[in-house]
C-alpha positions in Angstrom: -65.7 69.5 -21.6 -64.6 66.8 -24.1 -67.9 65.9 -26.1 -68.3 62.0 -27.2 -66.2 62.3 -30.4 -63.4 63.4 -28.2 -63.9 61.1 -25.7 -63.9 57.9 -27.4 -61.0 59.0 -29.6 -59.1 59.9 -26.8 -60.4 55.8 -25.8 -58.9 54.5 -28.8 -55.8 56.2 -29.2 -55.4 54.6 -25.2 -56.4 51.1 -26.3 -53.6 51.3 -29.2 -50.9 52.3 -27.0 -51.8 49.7 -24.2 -51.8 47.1 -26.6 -48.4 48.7 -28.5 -46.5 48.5 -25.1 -47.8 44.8 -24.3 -46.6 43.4 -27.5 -43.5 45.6 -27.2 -43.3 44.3 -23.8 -44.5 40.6 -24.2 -40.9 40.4 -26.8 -38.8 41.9 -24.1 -39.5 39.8 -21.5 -39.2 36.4 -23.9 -35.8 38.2 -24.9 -34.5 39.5 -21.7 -36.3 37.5 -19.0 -38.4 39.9 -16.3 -35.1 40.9 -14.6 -33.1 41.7 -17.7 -36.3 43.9 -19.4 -36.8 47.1 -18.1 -39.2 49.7 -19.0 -36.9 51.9 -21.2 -36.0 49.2 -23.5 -39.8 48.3 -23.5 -40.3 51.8 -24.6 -37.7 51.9 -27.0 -39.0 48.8 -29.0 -42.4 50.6 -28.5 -41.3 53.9 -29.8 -42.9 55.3 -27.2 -41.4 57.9 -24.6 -40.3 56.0 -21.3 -42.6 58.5 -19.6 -46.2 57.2 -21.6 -45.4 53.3 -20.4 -45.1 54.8 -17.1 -48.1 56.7 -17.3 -50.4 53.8 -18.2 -48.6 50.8 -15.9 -46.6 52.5 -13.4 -43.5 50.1 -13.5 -42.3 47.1 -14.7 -44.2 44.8 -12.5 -47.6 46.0 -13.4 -46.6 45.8 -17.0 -45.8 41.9 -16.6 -48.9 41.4 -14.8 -50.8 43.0 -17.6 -48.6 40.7 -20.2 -49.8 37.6 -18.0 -53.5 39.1 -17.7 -53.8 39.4 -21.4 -52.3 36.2 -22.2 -55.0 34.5 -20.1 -58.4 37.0 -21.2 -56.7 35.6 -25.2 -57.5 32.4 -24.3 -60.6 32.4 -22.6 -61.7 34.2 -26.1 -61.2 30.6 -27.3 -64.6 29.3 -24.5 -65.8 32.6 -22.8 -68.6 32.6 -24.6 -69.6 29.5 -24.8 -73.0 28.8 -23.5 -74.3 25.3 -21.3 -76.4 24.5 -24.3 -74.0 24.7 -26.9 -72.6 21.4 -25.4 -69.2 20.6 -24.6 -68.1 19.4 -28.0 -68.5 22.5 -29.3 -66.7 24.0 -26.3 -63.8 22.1 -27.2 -63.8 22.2 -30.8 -63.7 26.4 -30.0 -61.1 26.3 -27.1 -58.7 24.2 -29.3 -58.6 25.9 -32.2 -58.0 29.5 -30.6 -55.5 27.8 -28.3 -53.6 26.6 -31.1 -54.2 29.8 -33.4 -52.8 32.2 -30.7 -49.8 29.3 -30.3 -48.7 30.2 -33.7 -49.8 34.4 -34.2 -48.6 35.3 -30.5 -45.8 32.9 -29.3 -44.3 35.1 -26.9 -47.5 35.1 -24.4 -47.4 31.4 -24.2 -43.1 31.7 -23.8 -43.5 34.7 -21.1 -46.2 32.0 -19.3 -44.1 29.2 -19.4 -40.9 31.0 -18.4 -42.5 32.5 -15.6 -43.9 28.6 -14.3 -40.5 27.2 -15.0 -38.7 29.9 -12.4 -40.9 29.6 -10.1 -43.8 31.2 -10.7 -42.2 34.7 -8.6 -43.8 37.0 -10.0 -47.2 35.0 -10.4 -48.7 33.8 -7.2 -50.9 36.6 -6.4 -52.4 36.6 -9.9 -52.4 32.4 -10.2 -54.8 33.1 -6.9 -57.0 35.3 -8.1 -57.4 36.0 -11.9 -55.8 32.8 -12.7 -57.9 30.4 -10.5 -61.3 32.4 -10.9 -60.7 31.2 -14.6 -59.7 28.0 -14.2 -62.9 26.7 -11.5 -65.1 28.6 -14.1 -64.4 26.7 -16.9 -63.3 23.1 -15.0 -67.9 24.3 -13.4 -68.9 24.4 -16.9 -67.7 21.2 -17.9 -68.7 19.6 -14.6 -72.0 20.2 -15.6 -71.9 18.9 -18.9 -70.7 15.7 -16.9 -73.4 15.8 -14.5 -75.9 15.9 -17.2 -74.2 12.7 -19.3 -73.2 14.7 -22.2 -69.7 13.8 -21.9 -67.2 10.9 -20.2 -66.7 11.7 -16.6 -62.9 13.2 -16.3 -61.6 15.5 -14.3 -62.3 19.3 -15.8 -59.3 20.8 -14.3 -56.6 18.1 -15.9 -58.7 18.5 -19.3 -58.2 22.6 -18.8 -54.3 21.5 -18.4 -54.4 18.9 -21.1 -55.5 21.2 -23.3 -53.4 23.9 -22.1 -50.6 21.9 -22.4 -51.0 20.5 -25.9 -51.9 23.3 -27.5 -48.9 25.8 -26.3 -46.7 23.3 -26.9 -46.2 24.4 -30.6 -45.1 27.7 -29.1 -43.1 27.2 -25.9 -40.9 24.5 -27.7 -40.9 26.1 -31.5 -37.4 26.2 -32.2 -37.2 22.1 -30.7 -40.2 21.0 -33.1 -39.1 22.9 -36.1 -35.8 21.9 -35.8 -37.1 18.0 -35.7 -38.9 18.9 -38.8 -36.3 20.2 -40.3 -37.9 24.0 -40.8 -37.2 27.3 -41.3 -40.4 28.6 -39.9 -44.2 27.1 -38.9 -46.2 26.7 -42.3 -50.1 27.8 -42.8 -50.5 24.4 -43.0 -49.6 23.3 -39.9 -52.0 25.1 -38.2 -54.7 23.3 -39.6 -53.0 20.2 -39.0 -52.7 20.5 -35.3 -55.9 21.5 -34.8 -57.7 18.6 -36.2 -55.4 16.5 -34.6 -55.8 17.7 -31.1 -59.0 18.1 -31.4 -59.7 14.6 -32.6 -57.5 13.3 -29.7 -59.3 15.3 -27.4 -62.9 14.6 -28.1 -62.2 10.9 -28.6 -60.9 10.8 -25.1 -63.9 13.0 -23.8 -66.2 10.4 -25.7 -67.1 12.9 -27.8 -66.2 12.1 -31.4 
């Protein structure tokens, strides 16, 4: 019998590959598109034997969904734990900035996303109607009761969930259109900070919360 060393190393060196194949995975699919990846050439750019992805997803569908999955439980990072009275301003302020941060350090999720919206969504019905819209009439409940209790203007929580959805992976989804506009190589540190006030100026303002 393992003892608890053994067991939670045996955790971690799970963890590490899961989240080796997903990135490995998350640049395939932006590459490739779903129909063009497949799970050798996810476990060549993984370095991992085609028998280990396998092992932990099964096949290529699970290993999207999990892409998709993660992209989602990264942004909810960004308001998860945001508390009723820590008021919606600070909600915001939080959701914006890790939006916008993960736009920049892990394009591809938001590009895999958008992709998979833009063809149709095939792939992501079943998972926009349960994981998907479990999140989305949490967080749209949340604000509705900073609403109810006058602590913010009265709009519509799912459109400011897509608002700020929206905004934020722009900088991602359209990179190579907004850096060729700004004449740019690459994004700059910078930057970052720039869009996050901005937005979250924009957004707060609107929300009569500035």
């Amino acid at each position: 019998m393992k003892n608890n060393k053994e067991i939670k190393k045996t955790g971690n060196i799970r963890a590490l590959s899961q989240h080796k194949i997903l990135i490995a995975a998350s640049t395939e699919f932006v590459l490739q598109g779903y129909k063009g990846a497949t799970v050798q050439s996810i476990a060549d750019r993984a370095s991992l034997p085609k028998a280990n992805i396998l092992y932990y997803f099964k096949n290529k569908e699970n290993i999207y969904h999990a892409v998709l999955e993660h992209t989602l439980q990264m942004w909810d990072e960004g308001i998860g734990d945001i508390n009723p009275e820590d008021g919606p301003k600070a909600a915001i302020e939080k959701f914006i900035e890790a939006k916008v941060r993960m736009s920049f350090k892990h394009p591809e999720s938001s590009k895999i996303y958008a992709m998979e919206i833009i063809q149709g969504a095939q792939h992501l019905k079943d998972f926009a109607r349960t994981y998907q819209r479990k999140w989305v009439r949490e967080k749209a409940q949340l604000f509705q009761q900073w609403i109810d209790n006058g602590e913010m203007r009265d709009v519509n929580p799912i459109h400011l969930i897509f608002l700020i959805w929206s905004a934020t992976q722009h900088y991602a989804d359209f990179e190579t259109q907004i850096l060729t506009i700004m004449n740019r190589a690459d994004y700059e540190d910078e930057d970052v900070e720039d869009v996050i006030a901005f937005l979250t100026d924009m957004i707060l303002r609107g929300c009569g919360l500035h």
